[in-house]
N, CA, C and O of each residue as an XYZ file, in Angstrom:
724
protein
N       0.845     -1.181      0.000
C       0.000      0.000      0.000
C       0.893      1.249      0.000
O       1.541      1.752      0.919
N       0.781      1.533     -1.006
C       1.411      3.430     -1.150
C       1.299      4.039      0.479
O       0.336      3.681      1.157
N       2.263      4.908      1.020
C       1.780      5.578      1.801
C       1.622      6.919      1.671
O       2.460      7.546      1.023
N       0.745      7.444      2.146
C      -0.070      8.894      1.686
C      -0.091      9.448      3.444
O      -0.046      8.975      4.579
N      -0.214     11.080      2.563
C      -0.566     11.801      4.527
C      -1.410     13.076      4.178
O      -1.588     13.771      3.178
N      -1.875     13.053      5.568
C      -3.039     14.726      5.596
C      -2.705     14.864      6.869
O      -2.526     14.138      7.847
N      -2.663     16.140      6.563
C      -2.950     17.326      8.093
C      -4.238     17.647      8.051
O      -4.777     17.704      6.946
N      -4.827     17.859      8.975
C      -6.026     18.137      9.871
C      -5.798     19.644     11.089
O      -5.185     19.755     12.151
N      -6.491     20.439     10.407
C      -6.875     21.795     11.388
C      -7.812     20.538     12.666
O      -8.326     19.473     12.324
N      -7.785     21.066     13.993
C      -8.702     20.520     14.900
C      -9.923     21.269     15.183
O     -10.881     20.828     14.548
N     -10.119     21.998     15.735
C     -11.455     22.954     15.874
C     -12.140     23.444     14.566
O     -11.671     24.360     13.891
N     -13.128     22.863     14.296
C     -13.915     23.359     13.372
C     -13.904     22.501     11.953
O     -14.577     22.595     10.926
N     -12.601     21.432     12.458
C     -12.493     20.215     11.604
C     -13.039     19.079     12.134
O     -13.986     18.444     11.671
N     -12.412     18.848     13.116
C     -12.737     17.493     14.102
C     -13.637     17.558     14.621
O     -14.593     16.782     14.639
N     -13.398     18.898     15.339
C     -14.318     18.913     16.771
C     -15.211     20.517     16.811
O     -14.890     21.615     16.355
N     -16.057     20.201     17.332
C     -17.104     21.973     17.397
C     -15.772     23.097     17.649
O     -14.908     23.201     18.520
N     -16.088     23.807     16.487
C     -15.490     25.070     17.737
C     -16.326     25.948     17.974
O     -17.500     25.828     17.626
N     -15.594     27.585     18.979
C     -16.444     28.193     19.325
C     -15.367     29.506     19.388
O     -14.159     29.535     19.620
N     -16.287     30.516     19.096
C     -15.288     31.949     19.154
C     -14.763     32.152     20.720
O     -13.627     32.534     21.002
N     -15.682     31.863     21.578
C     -14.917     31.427     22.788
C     -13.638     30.613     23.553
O     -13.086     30.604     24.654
N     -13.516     29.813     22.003
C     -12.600     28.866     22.602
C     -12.924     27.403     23.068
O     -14.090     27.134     23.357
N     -12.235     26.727     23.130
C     -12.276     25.202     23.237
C     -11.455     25.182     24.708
O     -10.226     25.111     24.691
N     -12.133     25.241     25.883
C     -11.596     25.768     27.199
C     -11.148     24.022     28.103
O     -10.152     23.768     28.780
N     -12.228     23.190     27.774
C     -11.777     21.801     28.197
C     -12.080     20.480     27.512
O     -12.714     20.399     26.460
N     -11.678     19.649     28.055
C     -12.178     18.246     27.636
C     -13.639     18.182     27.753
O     -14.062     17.324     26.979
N     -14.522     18.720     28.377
C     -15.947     18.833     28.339
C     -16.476     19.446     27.222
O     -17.514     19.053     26.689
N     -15.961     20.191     26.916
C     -15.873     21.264     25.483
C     -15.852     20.709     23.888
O     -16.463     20.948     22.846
N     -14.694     19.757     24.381
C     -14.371     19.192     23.485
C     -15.573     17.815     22.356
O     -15.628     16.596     22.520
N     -16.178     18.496     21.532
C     -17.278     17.608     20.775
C     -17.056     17.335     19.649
O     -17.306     18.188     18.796
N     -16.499     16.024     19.249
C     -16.319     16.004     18.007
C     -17.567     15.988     16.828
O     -18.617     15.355     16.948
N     -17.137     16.953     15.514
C     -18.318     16.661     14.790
C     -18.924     15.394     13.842
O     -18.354     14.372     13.462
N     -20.010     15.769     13.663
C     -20.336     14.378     13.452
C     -19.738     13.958     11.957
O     -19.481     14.557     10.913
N     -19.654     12.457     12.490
C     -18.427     12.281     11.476
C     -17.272     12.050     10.988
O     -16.841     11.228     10.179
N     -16.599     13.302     11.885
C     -15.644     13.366     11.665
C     -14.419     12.116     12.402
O     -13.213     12.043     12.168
N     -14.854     11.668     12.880
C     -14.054     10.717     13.955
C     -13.880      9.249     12.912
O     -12.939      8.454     12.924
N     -15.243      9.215     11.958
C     -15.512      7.787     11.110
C     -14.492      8.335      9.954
O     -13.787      7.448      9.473
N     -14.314      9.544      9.472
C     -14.200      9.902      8.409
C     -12.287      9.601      9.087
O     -11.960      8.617      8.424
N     -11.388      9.869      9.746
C     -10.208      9.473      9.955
C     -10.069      7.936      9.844
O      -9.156      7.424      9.195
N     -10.993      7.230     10.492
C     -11.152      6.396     10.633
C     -10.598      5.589      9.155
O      -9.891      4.582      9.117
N     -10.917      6.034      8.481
C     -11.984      6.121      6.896
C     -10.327      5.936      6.307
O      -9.970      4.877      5.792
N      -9.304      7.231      6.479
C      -8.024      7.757      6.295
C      -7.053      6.414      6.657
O      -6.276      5.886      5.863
N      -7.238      6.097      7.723
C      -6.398      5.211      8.562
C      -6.458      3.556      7.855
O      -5.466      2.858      7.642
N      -7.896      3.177      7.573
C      -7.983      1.915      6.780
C      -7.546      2.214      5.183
O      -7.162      1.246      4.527
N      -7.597      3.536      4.549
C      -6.931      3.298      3.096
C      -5.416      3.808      3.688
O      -4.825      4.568      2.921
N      -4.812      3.522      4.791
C      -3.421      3.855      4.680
C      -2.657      5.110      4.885
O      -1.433      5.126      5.015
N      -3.385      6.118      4.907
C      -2.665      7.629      5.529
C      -2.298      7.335      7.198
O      -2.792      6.657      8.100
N      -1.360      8.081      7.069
C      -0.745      8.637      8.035
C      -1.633     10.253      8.376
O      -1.630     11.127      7.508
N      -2.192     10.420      9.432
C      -2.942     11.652      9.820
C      -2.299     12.465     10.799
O      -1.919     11.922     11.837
N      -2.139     13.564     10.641
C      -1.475     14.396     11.913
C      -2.422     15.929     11.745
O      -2.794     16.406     10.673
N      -2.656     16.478     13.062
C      -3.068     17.221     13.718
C      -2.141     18.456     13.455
O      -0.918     18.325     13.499
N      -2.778     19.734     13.163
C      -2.234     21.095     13.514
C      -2.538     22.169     13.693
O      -2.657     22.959     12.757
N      -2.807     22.591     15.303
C      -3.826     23.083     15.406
C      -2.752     24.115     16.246
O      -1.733     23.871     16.892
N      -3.656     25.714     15.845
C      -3.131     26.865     16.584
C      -3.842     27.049     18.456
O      -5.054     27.263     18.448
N      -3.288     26.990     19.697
C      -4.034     27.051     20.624
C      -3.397     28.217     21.253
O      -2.296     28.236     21.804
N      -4.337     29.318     21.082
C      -3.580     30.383     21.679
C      -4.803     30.828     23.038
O      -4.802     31.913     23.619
N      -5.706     29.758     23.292
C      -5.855     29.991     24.766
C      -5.091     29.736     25.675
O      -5.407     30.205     26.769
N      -3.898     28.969     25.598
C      -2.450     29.146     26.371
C      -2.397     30.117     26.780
O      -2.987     30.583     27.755
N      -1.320     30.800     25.754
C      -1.212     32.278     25.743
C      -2.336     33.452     26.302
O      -2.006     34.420     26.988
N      -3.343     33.237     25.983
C      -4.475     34.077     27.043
C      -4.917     33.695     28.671
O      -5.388     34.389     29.572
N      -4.533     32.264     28.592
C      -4.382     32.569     30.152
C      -6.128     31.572     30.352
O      -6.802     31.573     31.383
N      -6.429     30.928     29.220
C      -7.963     30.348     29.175
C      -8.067     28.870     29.395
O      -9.063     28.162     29.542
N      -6.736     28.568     29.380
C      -6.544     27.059     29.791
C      -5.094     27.023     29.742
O      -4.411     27.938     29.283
N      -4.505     25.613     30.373
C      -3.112     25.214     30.367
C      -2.734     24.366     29.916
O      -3.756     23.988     29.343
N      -1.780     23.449     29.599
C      -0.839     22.589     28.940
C      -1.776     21.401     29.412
O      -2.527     20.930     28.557
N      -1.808     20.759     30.970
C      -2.560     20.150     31.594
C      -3.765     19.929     30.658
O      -3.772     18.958     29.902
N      -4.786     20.809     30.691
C      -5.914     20.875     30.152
C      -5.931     20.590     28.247
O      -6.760     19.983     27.569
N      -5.083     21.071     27.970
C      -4.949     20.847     26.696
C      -4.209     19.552     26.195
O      -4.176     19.310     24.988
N      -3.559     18.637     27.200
C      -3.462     17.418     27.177
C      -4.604     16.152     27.575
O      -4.708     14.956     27.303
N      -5.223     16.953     28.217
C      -6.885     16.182     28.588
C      -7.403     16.246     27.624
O      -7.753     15.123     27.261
N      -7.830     17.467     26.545
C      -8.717     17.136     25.599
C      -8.030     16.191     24.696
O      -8.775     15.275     24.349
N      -6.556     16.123     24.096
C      -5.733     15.668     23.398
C      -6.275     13.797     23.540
O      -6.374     12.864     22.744
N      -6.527     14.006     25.119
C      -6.644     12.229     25.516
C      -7.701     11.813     25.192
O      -7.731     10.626     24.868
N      -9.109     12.680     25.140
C     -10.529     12.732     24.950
C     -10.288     11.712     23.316
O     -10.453     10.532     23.003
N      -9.774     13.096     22.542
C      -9.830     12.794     21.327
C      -9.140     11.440     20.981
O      -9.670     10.814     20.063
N      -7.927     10.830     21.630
C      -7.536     10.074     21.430
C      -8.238      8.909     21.504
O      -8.110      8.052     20.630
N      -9.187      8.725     22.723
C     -10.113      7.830     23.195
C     -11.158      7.562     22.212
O     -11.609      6.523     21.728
N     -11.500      9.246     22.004
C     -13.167      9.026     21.053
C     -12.367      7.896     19.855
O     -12.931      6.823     19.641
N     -11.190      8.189     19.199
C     -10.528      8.008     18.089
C     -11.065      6.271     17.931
O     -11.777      5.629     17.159
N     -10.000      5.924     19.530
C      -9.832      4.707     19.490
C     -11.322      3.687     19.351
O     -11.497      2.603     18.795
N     -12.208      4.544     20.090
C     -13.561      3.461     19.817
C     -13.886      3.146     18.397
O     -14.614      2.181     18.165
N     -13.229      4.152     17.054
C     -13.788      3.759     15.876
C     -12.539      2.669     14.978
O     -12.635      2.383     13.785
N     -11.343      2.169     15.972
C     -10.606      1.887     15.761
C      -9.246      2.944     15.044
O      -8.360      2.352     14.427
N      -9.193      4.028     15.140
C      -8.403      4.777     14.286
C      -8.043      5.487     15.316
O      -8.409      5.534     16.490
N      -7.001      6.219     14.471
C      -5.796      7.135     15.442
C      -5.290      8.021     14.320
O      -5.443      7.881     13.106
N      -4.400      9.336     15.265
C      -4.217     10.711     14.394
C      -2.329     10.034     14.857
O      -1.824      9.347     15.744
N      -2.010     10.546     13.990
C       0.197      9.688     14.258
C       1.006     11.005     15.283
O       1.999     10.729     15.957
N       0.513     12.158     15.263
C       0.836     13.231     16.031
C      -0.162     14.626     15.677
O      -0.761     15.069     14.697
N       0.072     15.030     17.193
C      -0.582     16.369     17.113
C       0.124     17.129     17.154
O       1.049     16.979     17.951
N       0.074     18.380     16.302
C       1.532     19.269     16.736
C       0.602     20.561     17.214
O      -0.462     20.730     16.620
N       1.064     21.665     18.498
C       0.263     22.406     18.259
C       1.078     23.446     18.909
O       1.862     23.239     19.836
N       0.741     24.993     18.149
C       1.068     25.886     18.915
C       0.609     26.903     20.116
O      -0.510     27.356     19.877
N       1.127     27.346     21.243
C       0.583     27.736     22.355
C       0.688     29.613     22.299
O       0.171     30.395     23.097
N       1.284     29.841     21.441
C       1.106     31.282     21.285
C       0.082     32.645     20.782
O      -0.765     32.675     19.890
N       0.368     33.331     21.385
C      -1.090     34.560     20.855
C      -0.494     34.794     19.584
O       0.592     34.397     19.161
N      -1.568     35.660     18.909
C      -1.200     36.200     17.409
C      -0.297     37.181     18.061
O       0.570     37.162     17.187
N       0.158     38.032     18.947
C       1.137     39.015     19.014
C       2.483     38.625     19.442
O       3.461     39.348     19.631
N       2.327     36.960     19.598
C       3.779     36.614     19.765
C       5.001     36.717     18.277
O       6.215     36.909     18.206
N       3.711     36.430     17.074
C       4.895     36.305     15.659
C       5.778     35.673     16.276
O       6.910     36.130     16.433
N       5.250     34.085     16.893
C       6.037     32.845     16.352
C       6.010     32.056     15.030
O       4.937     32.285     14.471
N       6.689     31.314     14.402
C       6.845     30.491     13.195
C       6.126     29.669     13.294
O       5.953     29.213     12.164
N       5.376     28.995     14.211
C       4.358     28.123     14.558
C       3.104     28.463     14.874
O       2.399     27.646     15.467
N       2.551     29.901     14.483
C       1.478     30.069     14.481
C       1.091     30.041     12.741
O       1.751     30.480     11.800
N      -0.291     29.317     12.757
C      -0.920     29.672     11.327
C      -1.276     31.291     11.413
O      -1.749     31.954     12.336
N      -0.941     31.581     10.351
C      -0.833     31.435      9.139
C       0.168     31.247      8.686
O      -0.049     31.181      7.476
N       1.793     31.024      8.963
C       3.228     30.844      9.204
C       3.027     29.235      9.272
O       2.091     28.513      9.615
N       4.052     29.058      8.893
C       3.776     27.560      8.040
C       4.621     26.768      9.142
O       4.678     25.575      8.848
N       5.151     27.017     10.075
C       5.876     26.175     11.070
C       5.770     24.762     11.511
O       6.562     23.823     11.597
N       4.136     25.001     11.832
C       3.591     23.421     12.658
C       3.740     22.325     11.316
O       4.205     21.192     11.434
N       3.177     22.996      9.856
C       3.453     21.748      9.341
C       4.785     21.696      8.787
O       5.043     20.704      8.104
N       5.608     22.498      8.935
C       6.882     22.267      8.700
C       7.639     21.033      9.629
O       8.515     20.186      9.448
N       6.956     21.371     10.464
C       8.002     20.451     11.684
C       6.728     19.217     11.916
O       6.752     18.654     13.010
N       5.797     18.857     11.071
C       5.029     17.535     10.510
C       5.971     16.903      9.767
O       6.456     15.774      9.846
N       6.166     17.894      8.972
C       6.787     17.290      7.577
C       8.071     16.807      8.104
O       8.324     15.648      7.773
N       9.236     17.585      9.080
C      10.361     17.353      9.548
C      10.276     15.676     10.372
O      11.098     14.864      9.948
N       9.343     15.210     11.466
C       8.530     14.581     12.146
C       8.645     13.417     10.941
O       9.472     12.506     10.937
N       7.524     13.687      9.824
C       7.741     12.545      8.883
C       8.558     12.283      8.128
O       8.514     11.115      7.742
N       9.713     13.191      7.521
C      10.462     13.215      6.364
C      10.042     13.234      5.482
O      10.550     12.439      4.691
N       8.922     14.045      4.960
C       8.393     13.987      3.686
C       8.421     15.450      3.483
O       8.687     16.506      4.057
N       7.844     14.763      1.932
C       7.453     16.771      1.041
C       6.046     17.127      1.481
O       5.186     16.248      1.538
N       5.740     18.601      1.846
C       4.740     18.979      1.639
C       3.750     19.058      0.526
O       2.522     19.059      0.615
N       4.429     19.118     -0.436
C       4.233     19.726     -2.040
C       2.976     18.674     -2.242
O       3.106     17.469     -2.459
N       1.604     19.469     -2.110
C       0.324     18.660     -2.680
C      -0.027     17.893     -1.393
O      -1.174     17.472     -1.245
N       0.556     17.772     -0.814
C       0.083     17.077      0.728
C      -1.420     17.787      0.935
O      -1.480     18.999      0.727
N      -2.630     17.082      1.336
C      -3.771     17.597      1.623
C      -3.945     18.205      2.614
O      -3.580     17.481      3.540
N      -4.435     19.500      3.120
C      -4.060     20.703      4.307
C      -5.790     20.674      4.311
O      -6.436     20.965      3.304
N      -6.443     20.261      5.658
C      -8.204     20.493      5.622
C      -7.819     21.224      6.883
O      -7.052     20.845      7.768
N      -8.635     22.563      6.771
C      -8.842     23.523      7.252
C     -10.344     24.459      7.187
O     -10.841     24.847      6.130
N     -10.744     24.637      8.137
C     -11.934     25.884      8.116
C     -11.845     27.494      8.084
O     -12.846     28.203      8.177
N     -10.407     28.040      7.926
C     -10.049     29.502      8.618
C      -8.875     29.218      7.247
O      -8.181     28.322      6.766
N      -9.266     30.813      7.025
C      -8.468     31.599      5.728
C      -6.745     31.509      6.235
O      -5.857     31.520      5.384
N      -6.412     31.415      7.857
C      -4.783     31.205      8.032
C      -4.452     29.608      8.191
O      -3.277     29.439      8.516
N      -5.188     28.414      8.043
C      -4.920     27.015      7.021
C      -4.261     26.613      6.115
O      -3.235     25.955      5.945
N      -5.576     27.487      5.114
C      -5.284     27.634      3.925
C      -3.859     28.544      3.979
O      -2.800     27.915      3.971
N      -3.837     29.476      4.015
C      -2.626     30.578      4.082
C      -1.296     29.385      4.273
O      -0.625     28.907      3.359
N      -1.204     29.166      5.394
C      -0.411     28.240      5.487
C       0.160     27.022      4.370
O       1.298     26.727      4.007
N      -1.063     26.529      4.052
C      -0.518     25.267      3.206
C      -0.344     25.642      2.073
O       0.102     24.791      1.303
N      -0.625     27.069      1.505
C      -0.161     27.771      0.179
C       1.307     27.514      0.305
O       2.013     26.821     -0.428
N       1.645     28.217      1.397
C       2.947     28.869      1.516
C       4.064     27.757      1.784
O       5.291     27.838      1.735
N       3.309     26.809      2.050
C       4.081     25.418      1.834
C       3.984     24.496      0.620
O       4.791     23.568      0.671
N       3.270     24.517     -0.362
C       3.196     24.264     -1.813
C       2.115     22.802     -1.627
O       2.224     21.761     -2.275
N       1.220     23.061     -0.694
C       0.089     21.580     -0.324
C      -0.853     21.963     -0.926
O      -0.810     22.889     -1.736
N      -1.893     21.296     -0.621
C      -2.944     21.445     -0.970
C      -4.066     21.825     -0.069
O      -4.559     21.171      0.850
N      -4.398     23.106     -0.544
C      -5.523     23.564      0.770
C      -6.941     23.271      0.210
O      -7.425     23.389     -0.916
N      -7.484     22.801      1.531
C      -8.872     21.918      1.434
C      -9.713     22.863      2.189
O      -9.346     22.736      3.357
N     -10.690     23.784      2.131
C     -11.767     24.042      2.778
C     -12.950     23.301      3.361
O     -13.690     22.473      2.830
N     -12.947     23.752      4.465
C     -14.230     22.818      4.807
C     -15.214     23.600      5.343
O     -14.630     24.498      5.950
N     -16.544     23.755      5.454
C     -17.589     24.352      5.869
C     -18.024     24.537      7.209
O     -18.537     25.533      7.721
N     -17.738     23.404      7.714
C     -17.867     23.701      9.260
C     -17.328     24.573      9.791
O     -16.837     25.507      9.157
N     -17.278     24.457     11.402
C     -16.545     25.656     11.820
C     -16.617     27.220     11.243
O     -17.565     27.901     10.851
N     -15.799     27.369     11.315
C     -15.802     28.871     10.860
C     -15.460     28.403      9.040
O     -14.907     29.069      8.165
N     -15.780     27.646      9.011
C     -15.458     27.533      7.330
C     -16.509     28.551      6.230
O     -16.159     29.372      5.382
N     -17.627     28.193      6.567
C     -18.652     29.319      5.895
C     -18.172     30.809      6.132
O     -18.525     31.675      5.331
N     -17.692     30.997      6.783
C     -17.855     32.148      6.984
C     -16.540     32.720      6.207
O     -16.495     33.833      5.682
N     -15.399     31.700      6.226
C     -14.330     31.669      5.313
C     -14.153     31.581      3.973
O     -13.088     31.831      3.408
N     -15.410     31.147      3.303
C     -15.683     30.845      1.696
C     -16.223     32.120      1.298
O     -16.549     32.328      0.130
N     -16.334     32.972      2.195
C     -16.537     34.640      1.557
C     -15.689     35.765      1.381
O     -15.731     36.866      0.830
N     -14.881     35.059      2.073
C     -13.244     35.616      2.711
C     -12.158     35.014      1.681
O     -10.986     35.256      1.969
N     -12.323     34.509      0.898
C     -11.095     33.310      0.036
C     -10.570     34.730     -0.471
O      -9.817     35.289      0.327
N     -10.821     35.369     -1.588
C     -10.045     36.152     -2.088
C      -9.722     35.579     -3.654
O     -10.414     35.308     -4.635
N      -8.528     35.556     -3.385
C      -7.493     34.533     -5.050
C      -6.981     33.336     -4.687
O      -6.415     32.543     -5.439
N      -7.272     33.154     -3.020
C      -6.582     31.840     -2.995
C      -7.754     30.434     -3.483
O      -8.984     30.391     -3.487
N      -6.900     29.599     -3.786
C      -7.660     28.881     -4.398
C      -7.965     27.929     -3.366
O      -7.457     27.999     -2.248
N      -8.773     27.051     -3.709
C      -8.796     25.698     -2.673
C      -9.959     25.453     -2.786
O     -10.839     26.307     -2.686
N     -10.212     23.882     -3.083
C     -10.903     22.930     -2.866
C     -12.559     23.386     -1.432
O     -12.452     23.931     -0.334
N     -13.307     23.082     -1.842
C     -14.238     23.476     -0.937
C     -15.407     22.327     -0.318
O     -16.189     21.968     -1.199
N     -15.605     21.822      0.771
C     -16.129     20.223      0.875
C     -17.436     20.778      2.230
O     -17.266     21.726      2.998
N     -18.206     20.211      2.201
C     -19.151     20.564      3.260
C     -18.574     20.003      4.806
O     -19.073     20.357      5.874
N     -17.720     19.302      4.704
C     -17.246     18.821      6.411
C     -16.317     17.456      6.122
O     -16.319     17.034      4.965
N     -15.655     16.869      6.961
C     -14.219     16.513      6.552
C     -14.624     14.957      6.080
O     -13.848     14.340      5.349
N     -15.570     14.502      6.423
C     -16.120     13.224      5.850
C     -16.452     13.479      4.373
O     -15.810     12.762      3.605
N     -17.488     14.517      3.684
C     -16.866     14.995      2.451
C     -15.508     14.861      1.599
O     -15.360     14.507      0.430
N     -14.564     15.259      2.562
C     -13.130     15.620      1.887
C     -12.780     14.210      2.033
O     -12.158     13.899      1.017
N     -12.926     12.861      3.095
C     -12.102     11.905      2.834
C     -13.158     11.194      1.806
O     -12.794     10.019      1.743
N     -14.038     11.341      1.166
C     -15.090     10.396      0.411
C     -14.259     10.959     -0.891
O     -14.055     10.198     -1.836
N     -13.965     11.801     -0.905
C     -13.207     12.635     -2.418
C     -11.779     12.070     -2.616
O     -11.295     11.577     -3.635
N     -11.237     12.255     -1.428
C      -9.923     11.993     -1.491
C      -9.631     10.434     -1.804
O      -8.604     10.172     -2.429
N     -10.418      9.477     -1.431
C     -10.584      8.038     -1.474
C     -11.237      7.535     -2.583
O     -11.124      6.351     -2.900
N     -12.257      8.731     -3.521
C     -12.790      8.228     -4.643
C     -11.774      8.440     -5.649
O     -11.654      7.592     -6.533
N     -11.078      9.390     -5.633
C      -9.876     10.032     -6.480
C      -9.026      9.194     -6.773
O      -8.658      9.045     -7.938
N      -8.571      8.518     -5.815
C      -7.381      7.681     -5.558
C      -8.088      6.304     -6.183
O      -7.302      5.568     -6.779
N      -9.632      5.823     -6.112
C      -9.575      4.289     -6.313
C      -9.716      4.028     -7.919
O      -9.702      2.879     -8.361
């Protein structure tokens, strides 16, 4: 079996988000779907990794602790459908830090890609938020829109960037898996 990989935005991909923030493991709801749809990834053979910006760190709205609880949630929900994500990478900084690891700055999947030894180039990037996409431009992938989350509200916001547009991430792996068979 060829091996293939995708990155995954978390909030608003996986799991509900909220302009409030994703504050705990109670919080934490994956959407529907989305848990079968990795699932989905994992039996045709991808490798899946996580990259998600968490700058309620940085605000002071939760801690490392807490953001390793939801990490375990998800891991758990994962495991009941038999599937698993290979790493989460995530950053803990505010937008006024201008670290390299915040999206829209291509860092987290840089250091995926470092993590796996592979090329980015066309790698599938599913994201709901215009700094995703931004990101996986600027790394030469492929940016995937998705509707959930703040995604609608992002398909008005595109601009010139281009990208793929799917109603929610079970969408994007039914495409990505019809493509390929």
């Amino acid at each position: 079996m060829i091996q293939r990989y995708i990155i995954l935005d978390r909030d608003g991909v996986i799991n509900q988000d909220s302009d409030n923030y994703i504050k705990s493991a109670e919080e934490w709801i994956p959407l529907p779907g989305s848990l079968e749809a990795i699932a989905r990834l994992n039996q045709a053979g991808y490798s899946v990794a996580v990259a998600t910006n968490q700058s309620g760190i940085a605000r002071g709205l939760f801690d490392q602790r807490t953001l390793n609880a939801m990490h375990q949630k998800f891991h758990r929900e994962l495991a009941s459908f038999g599937a698993h994500v290979d790493l989460i990478a995530w950053c803990p900084h505010g937008p006024e830090d201008d670290c390299p690891c915040r999206k829209p700055k291509p860092g987290l999947y840089q250091e995926i890609a470092r993590r796996w030894d592979v090329s980015l180039e066309n790698m599938p990037i599913v994201g709901d938020s215009l700094r995703d996409l931004e990101a996986a431009v600027t790394v030469k992938a492929k940016p995937i829109l998705v509707r959930t989350g703040k995604g609608e509200r992002t398909v008005q916001n595109l601009g010139d960037l281009q990208a793929e547009i799917f109603d929610d991430l079970a969408a994007v792996v039914e495409h990505l898996l019809r493509e390929e068979a």
